[in-house]
C-alpha positions as CSV (number, residue, x, y, z in Angstrom):
1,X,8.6,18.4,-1.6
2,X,9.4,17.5,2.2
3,X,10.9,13.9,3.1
4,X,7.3,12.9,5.3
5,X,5.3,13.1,2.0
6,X,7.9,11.1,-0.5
7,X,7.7,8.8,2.6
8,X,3.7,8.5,2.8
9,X,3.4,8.7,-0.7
10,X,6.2,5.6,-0.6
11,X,4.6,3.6,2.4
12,X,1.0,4.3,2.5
13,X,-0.2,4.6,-1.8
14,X,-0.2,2.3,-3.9
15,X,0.6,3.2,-7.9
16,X,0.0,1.3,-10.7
17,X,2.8,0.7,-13.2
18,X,3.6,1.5,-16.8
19,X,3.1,-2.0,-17.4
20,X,0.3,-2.5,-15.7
21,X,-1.8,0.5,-17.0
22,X,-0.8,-0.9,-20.5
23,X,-1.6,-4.2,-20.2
24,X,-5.1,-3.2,-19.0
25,X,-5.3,-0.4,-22.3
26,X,-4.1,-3.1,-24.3
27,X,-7.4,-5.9,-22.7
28,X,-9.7,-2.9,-23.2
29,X,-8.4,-2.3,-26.7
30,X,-9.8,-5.9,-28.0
31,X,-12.9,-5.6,-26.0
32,X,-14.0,-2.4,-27.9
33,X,-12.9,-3.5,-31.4
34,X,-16.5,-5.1,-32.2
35,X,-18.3,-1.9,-31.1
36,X,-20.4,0.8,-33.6
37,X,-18.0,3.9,-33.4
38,X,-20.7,6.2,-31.7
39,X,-20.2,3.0,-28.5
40,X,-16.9,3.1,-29.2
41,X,-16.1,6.7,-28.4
42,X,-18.7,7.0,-25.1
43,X,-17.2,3.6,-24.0
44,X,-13.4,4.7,-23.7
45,X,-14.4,8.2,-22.5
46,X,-15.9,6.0,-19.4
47,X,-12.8,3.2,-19.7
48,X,-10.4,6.3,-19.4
49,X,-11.8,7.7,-16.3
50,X,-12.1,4.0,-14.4
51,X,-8.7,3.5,-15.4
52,X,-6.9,6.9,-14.2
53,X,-8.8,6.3,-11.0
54,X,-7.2,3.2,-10.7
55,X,-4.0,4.2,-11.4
56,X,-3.6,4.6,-7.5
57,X,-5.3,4.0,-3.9
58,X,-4.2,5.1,-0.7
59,X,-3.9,2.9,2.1
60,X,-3.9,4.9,5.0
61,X,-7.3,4.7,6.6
62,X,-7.4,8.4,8.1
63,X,-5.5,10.1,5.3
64,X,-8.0,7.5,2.7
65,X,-11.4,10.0,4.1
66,X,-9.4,13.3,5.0
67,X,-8.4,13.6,1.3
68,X,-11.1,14.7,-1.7
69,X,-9.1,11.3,-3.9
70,X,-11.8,12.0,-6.8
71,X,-11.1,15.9,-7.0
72,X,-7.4,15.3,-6.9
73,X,-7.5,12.3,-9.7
74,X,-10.4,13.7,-11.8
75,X,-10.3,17.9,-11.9
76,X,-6.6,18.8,-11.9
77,X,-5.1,19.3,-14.9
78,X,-2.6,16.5,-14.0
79,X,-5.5,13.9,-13.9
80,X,-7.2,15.2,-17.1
81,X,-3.9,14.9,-18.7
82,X,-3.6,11.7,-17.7
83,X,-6.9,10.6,-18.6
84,X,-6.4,12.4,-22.8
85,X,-3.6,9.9,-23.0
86,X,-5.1,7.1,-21.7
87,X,-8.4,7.8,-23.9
88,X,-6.2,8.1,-26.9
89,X,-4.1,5.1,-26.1
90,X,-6.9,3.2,-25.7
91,X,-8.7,4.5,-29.4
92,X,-5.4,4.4,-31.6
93,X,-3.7,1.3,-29.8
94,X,-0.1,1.6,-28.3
95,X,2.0,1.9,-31.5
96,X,5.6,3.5,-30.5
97,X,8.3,3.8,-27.9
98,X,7.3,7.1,-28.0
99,X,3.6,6.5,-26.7
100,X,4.9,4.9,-23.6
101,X,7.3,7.6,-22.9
102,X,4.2,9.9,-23.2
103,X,2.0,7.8,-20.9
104,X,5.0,7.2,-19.0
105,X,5.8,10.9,-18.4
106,X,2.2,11.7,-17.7
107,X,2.0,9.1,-14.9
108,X,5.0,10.8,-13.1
109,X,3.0,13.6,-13.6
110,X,0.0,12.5,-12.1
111,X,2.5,11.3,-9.2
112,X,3.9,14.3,-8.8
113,X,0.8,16.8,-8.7
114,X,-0.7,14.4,-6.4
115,X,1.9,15.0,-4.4
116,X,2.2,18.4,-4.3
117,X,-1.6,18.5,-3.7
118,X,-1.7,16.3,-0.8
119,X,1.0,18.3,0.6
120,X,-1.0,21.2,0.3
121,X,-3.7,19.8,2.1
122,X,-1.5,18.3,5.3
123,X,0.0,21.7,5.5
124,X,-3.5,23.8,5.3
125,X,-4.9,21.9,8.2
């Protein structure tokens, strides 16, 4: 990965953290616990999505309408990984060490393709 898109990724997007993506699983959680299971299930399908595309935003006004953000964050398999976790999080609860490793892993992950991706793109223009 070259230096100029550690440093864009670094200056001009803006990534939410572990603690913040769990906190906002966590407020989601006790909103859905008084809905019918069949409510349940559509409502954190949708919760999932909103919240992997929140997970980041770029700032750079050019780069912010040259770049396809919902393709990258919604149809790579980085972004639907993301979103599984998220979705399951958000149905069974954070119970382990080992579920924030997982959501923390797949949040590098998401990072990381993203990069690569956006890379891609500066380099095919």
């Amino acid at each position: 990965m070259s230096d100029i898109i550690e440093e864009f990724f670094n200056f001009q997007m803006s990534f939410k953290n572990v603690r913040e993506v769990v906190d906002r699983i966590n407020e989601e959680r006790d909103k859905l616990r008084d809905l019918a299971p069949k409510q349940k299930e559509e409502r954190i399908k949708k919760l999932s999505k909103v919240i992997r595309n929140e997970m980041c935003n770029c700032i750079h006004p050019v780069v912010k309408k040259m770049v396809d953000w919902g393709r990258l964050k919604g149809r790579s398999a980085y972004g639907h990984d993301l979103e599984e976790v998220i979705s399951e999080l958000l149905n069974k609860g954070i119970r382990s060490s080992e579920d924030l490793r997982l959501l923390r892993r797949k949040i590098k992950n998401f990072k990381r393709g993203m990069m690569r991706d956006v890379e891609r793109i500066i380099r095919g223009l």
